[in-house]
N, C-alpha and C positions, 0 to 999 in steps of 0.2 A: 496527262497521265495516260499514255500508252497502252498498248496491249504490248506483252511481254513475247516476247521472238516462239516459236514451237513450228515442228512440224506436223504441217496439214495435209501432205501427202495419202493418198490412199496407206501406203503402208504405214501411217502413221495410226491405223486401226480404229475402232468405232469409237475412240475416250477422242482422239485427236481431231475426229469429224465432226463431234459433238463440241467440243474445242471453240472449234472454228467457227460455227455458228450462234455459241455462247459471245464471242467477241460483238460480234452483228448487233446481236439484242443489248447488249451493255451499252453502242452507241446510240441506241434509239432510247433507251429508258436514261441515258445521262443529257438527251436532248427534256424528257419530259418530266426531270428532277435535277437540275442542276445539283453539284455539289454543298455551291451552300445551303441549299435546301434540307442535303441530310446532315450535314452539322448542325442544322437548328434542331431534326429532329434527336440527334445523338446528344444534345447536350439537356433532351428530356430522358432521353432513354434510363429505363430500371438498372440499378448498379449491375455490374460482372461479378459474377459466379466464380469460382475457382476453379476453371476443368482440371486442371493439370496436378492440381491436391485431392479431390472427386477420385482419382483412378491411382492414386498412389495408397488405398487403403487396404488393409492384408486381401488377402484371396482375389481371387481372380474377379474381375469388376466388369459388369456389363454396360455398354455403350448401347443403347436399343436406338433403333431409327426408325422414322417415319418415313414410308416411301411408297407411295401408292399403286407406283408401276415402274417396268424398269425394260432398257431395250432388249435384254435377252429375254424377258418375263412377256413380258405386254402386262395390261390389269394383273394387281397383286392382291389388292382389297378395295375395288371398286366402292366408292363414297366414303373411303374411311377421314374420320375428322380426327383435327389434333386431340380435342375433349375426348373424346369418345378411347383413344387410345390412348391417350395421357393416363385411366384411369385404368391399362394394364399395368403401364410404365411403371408408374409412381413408386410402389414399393420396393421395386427391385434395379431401376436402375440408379447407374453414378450419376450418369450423364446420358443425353437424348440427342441423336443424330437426327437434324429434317433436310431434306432435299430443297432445294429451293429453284433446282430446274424444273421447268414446267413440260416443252414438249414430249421432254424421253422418260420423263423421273414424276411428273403429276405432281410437282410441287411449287412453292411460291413463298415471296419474304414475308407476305402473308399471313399464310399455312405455320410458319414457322414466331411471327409473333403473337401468336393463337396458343403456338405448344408451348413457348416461354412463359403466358399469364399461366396454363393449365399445371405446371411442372416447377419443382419445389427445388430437381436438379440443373447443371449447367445443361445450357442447349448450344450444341455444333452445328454450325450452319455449315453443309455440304453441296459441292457445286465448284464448277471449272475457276476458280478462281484465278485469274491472270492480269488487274490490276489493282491499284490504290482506289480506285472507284467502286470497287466489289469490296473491296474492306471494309469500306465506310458505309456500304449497303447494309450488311452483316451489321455491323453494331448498331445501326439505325433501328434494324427488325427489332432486336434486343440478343442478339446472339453473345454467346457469351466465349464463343471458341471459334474456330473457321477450318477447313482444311486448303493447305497447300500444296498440290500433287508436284513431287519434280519433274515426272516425265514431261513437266506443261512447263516447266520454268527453267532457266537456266540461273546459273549461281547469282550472278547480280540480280536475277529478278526475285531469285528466293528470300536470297540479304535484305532486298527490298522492303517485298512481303511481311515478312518476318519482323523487320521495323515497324515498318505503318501497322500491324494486328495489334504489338505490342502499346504502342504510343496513344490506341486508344482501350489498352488493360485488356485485352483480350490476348489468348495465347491459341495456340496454333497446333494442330492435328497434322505433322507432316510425313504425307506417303509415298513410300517407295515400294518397289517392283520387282528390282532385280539389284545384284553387289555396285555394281556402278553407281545408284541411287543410293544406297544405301550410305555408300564411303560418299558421295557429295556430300551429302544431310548431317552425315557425321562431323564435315568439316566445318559446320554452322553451331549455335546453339540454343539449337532447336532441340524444346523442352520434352517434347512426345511424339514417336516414331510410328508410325503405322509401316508395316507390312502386308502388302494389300496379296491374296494369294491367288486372283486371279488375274491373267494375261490380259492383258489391255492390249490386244493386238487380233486377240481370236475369242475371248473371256471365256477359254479355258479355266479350269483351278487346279494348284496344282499344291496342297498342303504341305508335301515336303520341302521344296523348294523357298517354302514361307517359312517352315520353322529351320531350316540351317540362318535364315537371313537373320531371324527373331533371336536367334541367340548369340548372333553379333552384336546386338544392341546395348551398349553400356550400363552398367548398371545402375549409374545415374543418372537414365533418362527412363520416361515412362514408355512400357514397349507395349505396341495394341497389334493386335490380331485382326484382318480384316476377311470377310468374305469365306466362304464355306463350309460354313459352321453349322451344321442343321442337326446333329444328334449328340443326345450323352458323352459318348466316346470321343467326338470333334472337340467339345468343350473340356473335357476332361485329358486329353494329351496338349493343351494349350494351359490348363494347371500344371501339369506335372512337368515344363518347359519354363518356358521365358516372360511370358505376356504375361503383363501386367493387369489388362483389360484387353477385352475380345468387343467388336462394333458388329453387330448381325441386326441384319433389314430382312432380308424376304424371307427367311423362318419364321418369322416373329409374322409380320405383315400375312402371310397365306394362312397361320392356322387358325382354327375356329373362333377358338381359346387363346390368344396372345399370352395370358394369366400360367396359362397350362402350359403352354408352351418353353415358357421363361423357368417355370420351376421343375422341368421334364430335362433340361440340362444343367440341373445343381444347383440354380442361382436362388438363392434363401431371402428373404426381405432383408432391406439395408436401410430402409426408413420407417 
């Protein structure tokens, strides 16, 4: 099982650099867990979660992440544990986004079978995802969803993906960029769309640009809002649009109060 084709090129921007060295580590930790080793774990693993019913519930549905640092940020919430924020989470989200990259992101498979015992909701395992090896990683943790970025994969790799998430009852968080991304993932059928609205090239943000994409999205798929969501007014022109659910990390992650934070942009308890 391969790494899946991308460009590593400088202009392939900071997601692409981080890419490329995600590859690296995935053959070093597939030397020190052979495959069969996570299918023994995944045939213990706690059942799958629903994500993709999680965020089809009226009103606008919050994806909260866990993410300790990040390469535009540095430190976000230095020592923060899954427990420890699991018990902002809980009330209010659909569903819980963890990092599970370590050097840029502070996170680990870990970190993230920690926030699965901690959390009642589906957990998104997020991270460069580029082969059948990282799929089976993700279900091993206890992930119950994974993301698939296109910019990283090309259409056979996506189809791929797509199957193997599936095949082991996990469904799939897949994000695009820009229209070309977009009309790919459309040609797939892929259950839940992310619109990510910052530049993976500069991580600029650029909201408008995310919500023309968002409201391309069919209406029979789940549409998620990703990235630049920090006020009232952000969350509430992603109501009054397309998105189904909105996925926001470093709002949540920097303020004192995660708790306060979450219900500072409308989100009411949902458990």
């Amino acid at each position: 099982m391969s790494a899946l084709s991308l460009d590593a090129s400088p202009r392939g921007g900071v997601v692409h650099a981080i890419a490329a060295r995600t590859r690296a580590d995935v053959e070093q930790r597939r030397a020190a867990a052979p495959e069969a080793d996570l299918r023994a774990r995944i045939a213990d693993a706690p059942a799958v979660r629903d994500f993709a019913a999680a965020l089809r519930a009226p009103g606008l549905r919050l994806i909260a992440e866990f993410k300790p640092r990040s390469p535009s940020r540095g430190a976000i919430r230095p020592g923060a544990t899954p427990e420890a924020v699991a018990r902002h989470y809980q009330p209010y989200a659909a569903a819980v986004s963890v990092l599970t990259d370590g050097p840029h992101f502070g996170g680990s498979h870990a970190l993230l079978a920690r926030m699965r015992e901690a959390m009642h909701a589906p957990i998104l395992n997020k991270d460069f995802i580029q082969t059948e090896y990282q799929v089976l990683e993700a279900r091993a943790a206890g992930a119950d969803a994974l993301l698939l970025m296109a910019s990283l994969l090309d259409d056979a790799g996506l189809r791929r993906l797509l199957e193997a998430t599936r095949a082991l009852g996990m469904e799939a968080l897949v994000e695009v960029h820009d229209r070309p991304e977009l009309d790919r993932v459309l040609r797939t059928d892929a259950k839940v769309v992310g619109v990510n609205a910052r530049d993976l090239r500069t991580l600029a943000i650029d909201p408008s640009a995310a919500a023309a994409l968002l409201a391309d999205v069919p209406a029979d798929r789940v549409a998620v809002a990703e990235s630049g969501v920090t006020t009232r007014a952000d969350a509430d022109a992603l109501r009054a649009g397309r998105a189904d659910a909105v996925l926001i990390g470093s709002a949540l992650m920097a303020a004192p109060d995660p708790s306060d934070a979450i219900r500072a942009l409308g989100f009411v308890r949902c458990r």
